[in-house]
Structure formats: C-alpha cells, structure tokens
Backbone atoms as SQL, in Angstrom:
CREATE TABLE atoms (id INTEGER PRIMARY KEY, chain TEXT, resi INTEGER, resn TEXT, atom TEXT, x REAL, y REAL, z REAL);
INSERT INTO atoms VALUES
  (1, 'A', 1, 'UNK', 'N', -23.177, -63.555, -4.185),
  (2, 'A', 1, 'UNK', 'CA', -23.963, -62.869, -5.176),
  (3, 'A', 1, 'UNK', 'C', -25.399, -62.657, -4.740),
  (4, 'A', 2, 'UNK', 'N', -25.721, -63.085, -3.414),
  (5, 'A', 2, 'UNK', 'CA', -27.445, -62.650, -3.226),
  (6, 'A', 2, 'UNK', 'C', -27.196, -61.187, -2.948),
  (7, 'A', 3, 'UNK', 'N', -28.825, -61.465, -3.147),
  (8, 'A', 3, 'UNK', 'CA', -28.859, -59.329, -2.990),
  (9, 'A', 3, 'UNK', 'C', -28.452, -58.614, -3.814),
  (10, 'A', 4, 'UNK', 'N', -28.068, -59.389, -5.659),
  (11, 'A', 4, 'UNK', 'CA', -27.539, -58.337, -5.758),
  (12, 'A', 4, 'UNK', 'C', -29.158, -57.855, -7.212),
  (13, 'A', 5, 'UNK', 'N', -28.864, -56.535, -7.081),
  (14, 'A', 5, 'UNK', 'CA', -30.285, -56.172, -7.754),
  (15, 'A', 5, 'UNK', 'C', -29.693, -55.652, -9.318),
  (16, 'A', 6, 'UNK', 'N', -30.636, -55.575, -10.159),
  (17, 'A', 6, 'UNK', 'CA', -29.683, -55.045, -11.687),
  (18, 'A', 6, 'UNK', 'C', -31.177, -54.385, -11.999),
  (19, 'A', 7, 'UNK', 'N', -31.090, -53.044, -12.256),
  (20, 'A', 7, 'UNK', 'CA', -32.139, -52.436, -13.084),
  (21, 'A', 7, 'UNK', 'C', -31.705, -52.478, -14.376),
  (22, 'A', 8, 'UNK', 'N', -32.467, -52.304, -15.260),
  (23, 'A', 8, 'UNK', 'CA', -32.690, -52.728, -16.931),
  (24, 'A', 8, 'UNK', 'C', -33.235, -51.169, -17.575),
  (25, 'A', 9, 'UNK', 'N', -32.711, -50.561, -18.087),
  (26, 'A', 9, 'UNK', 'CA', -33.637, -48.983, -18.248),
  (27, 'A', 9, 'UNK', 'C', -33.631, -48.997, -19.989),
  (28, 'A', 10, 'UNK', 'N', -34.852, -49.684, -20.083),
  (29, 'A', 10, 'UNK', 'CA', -35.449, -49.748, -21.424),
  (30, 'A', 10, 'UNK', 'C', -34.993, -49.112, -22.322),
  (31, 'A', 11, 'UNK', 'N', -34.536, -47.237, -22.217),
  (32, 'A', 11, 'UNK', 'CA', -34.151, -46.439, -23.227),
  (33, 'A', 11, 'UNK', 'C', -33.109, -46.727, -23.915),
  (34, 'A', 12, 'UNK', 'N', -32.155, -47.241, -23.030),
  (35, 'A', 12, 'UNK', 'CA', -30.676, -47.869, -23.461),
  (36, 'A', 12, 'UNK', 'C', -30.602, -48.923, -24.301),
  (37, 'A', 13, 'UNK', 'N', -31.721, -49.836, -24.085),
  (38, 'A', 13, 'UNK', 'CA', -31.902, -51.084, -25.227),
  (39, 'A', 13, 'UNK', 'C', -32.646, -51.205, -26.505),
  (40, 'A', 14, 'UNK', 'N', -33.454, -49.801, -26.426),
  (41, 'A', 14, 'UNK', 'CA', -33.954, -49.530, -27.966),
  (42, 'A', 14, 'UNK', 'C', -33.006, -48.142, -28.236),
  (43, 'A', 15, 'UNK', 'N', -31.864, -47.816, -27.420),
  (44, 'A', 15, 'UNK', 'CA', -30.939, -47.205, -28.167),
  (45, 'A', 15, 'UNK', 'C', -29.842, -47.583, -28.748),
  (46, 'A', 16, 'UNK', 'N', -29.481, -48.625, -28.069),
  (47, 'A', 16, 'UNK', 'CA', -28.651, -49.870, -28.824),
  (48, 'A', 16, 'UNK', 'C', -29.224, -51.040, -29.590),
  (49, 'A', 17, 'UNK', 'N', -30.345, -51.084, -29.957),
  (50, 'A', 17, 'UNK', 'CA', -31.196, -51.851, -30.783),
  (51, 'A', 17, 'UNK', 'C', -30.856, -50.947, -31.833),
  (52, 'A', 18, 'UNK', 'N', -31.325, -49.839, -31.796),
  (53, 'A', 18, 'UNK', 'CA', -31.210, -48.625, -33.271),
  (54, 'A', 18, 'UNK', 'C', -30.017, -48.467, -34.135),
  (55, 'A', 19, 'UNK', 'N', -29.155, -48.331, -32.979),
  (56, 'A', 19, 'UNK', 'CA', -28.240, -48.036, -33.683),
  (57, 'A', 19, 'UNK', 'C', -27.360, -49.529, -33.997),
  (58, 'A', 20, 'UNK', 'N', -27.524, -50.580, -33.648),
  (59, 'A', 20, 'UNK', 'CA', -27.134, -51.414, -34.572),
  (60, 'A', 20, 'UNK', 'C', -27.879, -52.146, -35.940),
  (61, 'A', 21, 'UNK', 'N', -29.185, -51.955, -35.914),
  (62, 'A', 21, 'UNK', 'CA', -30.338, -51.705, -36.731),
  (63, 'A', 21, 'UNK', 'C', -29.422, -51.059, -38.172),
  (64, 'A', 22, 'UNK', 'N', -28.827, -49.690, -37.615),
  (65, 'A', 22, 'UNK', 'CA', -28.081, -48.669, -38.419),
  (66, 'A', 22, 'UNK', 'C', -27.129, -48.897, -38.896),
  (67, 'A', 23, 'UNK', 'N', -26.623, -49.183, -38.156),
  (68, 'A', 23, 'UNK', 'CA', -24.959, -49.723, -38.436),
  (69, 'A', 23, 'UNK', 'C', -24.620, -51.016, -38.995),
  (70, 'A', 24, 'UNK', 'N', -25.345, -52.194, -38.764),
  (71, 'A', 24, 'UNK', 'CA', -25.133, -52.963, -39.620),
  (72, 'A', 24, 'UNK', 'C', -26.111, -53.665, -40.320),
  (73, 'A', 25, 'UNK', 'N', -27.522, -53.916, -39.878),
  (74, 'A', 25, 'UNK', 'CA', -28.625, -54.115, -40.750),
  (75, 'A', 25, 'UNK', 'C', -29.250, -53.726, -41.759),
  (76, 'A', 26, 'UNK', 'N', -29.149, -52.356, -41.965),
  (77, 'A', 26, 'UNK', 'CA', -29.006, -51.130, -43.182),
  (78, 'A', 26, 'UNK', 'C', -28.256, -51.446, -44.011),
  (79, 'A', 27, 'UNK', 'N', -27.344, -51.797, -43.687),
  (80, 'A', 27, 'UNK', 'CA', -25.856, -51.725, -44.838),
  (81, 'A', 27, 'UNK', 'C', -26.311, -52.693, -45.594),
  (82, 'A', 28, 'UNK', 'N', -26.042, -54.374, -44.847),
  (83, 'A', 28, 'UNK', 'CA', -26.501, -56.018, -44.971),
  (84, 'A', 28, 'UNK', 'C', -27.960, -55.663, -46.156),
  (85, 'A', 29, 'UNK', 'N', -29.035, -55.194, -45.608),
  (86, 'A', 29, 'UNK', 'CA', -30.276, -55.223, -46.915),
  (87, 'A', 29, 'UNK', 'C', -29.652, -54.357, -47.895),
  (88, 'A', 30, 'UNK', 'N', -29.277, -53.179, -47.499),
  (89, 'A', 30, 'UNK', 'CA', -28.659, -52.256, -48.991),
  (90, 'A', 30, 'UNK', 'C', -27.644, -53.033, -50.290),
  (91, 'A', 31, 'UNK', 'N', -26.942, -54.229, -49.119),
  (92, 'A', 31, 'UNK', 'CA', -25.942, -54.732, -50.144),
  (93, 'A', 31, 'UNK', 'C', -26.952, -56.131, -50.758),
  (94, 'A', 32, 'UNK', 'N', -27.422, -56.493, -50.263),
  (95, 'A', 32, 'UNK', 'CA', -28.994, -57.452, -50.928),
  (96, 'A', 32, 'UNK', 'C', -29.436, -56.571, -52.065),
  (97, 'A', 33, 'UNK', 'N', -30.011, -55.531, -51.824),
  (98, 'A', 33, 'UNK', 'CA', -30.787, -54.619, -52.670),
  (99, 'A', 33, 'UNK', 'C', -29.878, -54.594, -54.225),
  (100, 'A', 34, 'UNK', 'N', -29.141, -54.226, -53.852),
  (101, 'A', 34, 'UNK', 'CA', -28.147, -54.347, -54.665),
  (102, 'A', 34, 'UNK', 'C', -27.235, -54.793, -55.519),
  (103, 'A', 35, 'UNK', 'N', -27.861, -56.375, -54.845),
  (104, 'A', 35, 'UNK', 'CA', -27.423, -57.611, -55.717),
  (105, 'A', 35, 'UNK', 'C', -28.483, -57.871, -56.852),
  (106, 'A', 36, 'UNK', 'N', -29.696, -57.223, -56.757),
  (107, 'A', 36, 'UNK', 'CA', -30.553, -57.186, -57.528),
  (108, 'A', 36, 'UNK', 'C', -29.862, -56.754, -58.783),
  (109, 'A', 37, 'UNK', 'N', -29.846, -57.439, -60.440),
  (110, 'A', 37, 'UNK', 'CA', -29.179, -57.004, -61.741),
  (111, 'A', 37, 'UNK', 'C', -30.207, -56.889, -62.412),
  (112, 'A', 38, 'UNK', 'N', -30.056, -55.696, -62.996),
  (113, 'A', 38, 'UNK', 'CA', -30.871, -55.470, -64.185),
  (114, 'A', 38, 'UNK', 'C', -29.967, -56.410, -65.581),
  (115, 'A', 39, 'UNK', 'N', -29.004, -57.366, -65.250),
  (116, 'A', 39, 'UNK', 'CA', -28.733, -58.130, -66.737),
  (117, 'A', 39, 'UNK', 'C', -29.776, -59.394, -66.450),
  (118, 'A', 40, 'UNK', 'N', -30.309, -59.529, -65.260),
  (119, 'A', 40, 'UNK', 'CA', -30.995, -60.802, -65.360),
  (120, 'A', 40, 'UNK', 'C', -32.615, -60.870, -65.475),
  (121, 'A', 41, 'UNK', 'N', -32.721, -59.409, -64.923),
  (122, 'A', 41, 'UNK', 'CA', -34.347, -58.576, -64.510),
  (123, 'A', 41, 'UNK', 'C', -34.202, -57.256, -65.382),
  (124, 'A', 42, 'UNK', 'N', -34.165, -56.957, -66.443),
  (125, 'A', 42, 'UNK', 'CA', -34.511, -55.535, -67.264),
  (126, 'A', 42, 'UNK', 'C', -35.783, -54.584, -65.632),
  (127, 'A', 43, 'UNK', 'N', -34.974, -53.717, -65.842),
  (128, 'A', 43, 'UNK', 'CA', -36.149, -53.267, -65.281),
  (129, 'A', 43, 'UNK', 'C', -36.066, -52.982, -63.589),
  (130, 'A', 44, 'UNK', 'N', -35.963, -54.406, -63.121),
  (131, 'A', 44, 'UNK', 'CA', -36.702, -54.405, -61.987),
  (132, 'A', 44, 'UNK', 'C', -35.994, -53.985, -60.399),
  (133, 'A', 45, 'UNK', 'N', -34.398, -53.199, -60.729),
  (134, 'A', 45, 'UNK', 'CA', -33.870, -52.867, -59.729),
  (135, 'A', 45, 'UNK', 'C', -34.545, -50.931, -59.284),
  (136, 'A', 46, 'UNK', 'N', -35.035, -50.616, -60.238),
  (137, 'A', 46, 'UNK', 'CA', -36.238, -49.283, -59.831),
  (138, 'A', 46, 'UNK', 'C', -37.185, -49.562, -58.626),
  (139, 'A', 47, 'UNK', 'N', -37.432, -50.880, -58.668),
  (140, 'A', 47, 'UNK', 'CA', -38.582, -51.536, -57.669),
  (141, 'A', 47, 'UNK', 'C', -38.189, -52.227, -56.087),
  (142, 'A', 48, 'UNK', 'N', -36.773, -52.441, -56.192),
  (143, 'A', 48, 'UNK', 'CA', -36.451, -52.314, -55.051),
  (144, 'A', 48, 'UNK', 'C', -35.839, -51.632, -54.213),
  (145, 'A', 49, 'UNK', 'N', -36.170, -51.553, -52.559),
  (146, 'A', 49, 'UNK', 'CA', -35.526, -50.563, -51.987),
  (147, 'A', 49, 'UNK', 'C', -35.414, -51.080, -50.792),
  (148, 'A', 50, 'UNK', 'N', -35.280, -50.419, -50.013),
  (149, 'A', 50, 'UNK', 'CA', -34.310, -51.045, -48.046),
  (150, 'A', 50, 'UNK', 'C', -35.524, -49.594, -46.978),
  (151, 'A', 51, 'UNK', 'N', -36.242, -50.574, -46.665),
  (152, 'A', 51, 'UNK', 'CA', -37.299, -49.689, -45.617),
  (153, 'A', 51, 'UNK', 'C', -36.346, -49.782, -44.068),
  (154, 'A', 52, 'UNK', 'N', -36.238, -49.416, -43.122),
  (155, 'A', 52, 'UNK', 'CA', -36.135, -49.395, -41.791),
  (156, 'A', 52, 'UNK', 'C', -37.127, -48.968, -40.636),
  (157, 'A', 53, 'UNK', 'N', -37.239, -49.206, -39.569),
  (158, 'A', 53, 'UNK', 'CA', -38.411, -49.177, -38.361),
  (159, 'A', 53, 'UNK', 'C', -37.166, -49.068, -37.419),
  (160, 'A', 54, 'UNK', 'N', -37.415, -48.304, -36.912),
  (161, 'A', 54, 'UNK', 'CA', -37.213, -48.510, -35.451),
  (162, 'A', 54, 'UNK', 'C', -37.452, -48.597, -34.202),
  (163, 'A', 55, 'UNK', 'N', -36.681, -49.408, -33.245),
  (164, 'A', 55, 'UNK', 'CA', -37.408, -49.934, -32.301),
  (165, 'A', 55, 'UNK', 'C', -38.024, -48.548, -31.494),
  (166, 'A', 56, 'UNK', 'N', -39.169, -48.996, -30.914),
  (167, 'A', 56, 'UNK', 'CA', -39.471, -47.221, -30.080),
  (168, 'A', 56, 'UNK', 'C', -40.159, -47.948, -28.911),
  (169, 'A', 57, 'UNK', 'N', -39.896, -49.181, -28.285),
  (170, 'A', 57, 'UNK', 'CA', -40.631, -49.767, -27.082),
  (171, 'A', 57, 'UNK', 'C', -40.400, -51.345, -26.682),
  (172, 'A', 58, 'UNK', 'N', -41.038, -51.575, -25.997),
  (173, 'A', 58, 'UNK', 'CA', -40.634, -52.744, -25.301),
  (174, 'A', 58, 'UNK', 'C', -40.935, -54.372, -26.245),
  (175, 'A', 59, 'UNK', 'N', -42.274, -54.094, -27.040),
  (176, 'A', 59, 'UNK', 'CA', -42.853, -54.797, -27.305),
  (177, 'A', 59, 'UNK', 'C', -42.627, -54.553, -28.859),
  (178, 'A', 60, 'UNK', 'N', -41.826, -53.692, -29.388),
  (179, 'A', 60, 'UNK', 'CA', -40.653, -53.798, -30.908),
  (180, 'A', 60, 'UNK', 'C', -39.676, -53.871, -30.870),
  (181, 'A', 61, 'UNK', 'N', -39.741, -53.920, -32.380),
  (182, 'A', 61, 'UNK', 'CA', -38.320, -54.330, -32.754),
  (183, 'A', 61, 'UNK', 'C', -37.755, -53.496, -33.329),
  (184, 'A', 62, 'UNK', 'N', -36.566, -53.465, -34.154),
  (185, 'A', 62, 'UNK', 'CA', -35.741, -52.546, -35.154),
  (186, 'A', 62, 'UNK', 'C', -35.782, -53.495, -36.384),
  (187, 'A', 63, 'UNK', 'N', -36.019, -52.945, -36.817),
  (188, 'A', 63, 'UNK', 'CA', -36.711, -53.640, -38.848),
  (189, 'A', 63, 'UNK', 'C', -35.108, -52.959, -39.931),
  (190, 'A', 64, 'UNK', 'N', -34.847, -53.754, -40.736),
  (191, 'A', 64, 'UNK', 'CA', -34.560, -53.598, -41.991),
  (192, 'A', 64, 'UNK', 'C', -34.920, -54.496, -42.927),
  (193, 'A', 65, 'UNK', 'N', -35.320, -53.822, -43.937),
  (194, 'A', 65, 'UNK', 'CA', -36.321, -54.416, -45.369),
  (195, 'A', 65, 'UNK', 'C', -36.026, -54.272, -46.850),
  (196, 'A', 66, 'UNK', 'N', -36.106, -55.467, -47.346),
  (197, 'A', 66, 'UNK', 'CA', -35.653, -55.348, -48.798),
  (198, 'A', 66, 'UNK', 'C', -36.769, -55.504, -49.284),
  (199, 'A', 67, 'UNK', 'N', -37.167, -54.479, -49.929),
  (200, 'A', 67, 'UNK', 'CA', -38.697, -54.562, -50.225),
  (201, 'A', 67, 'UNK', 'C', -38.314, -54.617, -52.242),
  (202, 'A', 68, 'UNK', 'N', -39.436, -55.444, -52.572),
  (203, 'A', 68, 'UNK', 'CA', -39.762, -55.256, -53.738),
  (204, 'A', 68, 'UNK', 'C', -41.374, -55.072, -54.032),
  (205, 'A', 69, 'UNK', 'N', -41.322, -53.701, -54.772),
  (206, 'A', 69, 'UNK', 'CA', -42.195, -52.849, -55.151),
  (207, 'A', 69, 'UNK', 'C', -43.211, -52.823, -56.054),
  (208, 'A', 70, 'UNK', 'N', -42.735, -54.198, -57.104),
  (209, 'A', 70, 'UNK', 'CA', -43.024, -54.470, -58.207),
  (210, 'A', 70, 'UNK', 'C', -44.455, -54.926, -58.126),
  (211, 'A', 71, 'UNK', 'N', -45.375, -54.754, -58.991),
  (212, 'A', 71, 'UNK', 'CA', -46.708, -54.761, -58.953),
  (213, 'A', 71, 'UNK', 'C', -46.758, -56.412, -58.938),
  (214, 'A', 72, 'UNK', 'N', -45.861, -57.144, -59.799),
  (215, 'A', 72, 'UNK', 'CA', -46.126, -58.677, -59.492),
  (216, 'A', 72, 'UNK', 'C', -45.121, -59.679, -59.198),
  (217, 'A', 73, 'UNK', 'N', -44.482, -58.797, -58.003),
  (218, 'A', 73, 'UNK', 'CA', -43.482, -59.067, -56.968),
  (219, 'A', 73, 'UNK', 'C', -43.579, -60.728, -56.481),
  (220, 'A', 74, 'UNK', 'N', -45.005, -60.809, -56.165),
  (221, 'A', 74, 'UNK', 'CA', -45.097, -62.210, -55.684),
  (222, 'A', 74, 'UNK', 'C', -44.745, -63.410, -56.436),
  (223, 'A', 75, 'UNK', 'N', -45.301, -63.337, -57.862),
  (224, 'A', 75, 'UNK', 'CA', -45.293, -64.316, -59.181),
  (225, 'A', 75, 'UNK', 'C', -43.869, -64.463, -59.476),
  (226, 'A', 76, 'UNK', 'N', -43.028, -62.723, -59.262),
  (227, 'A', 76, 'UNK', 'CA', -41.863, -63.273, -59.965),
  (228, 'A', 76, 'UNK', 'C', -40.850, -63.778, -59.083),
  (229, 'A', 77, 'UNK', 'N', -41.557, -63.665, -57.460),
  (230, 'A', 77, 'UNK', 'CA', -40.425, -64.697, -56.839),
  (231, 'A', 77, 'UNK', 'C', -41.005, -65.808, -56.496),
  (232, 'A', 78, 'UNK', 'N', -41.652, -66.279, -56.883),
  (233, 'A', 78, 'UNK', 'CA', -42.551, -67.704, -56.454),
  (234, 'A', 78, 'UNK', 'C', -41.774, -68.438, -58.339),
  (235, 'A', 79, 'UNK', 'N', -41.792, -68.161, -59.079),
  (236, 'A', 79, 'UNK', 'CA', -41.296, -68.415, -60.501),
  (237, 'A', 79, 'UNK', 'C', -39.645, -68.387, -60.356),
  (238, 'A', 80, 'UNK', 'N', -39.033, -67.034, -60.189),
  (239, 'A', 80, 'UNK', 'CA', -37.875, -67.168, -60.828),
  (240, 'A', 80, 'UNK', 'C', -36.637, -66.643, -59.154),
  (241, 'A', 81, 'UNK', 'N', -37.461, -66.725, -58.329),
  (242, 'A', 81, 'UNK', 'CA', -36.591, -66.487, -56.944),
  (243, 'A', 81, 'UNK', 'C', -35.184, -65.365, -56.967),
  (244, 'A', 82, 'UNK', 'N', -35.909, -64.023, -57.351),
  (245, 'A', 82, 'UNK', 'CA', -35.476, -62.948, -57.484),
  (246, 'A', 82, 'UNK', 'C', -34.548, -62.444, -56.194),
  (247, 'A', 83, 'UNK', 'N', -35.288, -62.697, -55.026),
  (248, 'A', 83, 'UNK', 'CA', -34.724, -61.735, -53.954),
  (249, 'A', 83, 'UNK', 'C', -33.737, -63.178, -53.380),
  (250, 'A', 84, 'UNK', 'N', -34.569, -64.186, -53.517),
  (251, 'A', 84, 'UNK', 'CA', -33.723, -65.330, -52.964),
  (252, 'A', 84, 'UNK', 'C', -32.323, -65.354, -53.711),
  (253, 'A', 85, 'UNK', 'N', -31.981, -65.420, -54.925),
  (254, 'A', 85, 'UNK', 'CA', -30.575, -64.815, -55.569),
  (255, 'A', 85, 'UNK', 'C', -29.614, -64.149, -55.122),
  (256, 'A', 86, 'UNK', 'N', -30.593, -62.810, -54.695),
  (257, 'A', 86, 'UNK', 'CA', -30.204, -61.392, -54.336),
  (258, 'A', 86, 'UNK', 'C', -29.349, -62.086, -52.549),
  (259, 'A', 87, 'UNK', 'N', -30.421, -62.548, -52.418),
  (260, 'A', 87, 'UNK', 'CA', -29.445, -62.859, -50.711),
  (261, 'A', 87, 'UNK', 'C', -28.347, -63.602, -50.625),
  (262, 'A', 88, 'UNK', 'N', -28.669, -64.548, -51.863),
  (263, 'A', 88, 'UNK', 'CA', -27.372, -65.620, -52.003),
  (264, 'A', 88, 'UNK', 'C', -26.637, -65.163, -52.773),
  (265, 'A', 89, 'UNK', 'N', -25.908, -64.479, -53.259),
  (266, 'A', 89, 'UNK', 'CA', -25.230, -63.629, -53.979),
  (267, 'A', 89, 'UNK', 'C', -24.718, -62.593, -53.176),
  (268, 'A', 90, 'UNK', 'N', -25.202, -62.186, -52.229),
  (269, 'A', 90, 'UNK', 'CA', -24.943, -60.931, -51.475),
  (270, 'A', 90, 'UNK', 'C', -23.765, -61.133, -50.150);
C-alpha cells in the first residue's frame, strides 16, 4: 500500500453533505416541527418552522432547524420544554 495517493475533491463532499442534509435531515426537523400540538400550546404551531443552510465550503456545514419564532420562545422553553417534547415525541 505505499505510494498510494487519494485526492479528496471538496465539491463531491458538500455535494453529498447537501443532499443528505435533504434527504434526511429536512424530513427528521419537519417531523419535530410537527410534533409541536396546538392541544397543548393554543397557538403556537404558526411559530414554528424547519430553516436549512447548506454546506457551500470547507469550513461549513449543512444545517437543519427547528426554529421557534415565538416572541417569548425562550421563557416558554426554559418553563414548559416545548421543543424538548417535540423531539421526544417525534
């Protein structure tokens, strides 16, 4: 095995970063998002949603995000562990 050389061509690994980003990280937060109930939260499934990034370089990543939108997003998961539910449930 000496000598033997392996080039690495970056494009290929934030093109297979993406598209599994797509294919299954997308789905995984959408079905989180989703576990969000308005029988337990009136209201508060308007406020969440599923952001994505993708990788575009060496030094990123490929992102999926369950974002909550809610003006006092922080209080109500520090209190009543809204998204933490949402994941364990999901």
């Amino acid at each position: 095995m000496a000598g033997v050389v392996t080039r690495w061509r970056m494009a290929e690994f934030v093109a297979i970063s993406n598209a599994v980003n797509e294919g299954v990280c997308k789905p995984l937060a959408q079905k989180v998002a989703g576990a969000v109930s308005d029988e337990k939260f009136p209201g508060l499934s308007k406020y969440i949603h599923v952001t994505t990034d993708p990788r575009s370089g060496l030094r990123d990543w490929a992102h999926s995000r369950v974002v909550n939108a809610h003006p006092k997003a922080m209080s109500m998961e520090a209190r009543r562990g809204v998204m933490a539910r949402a994941l364990g449930s999901a």
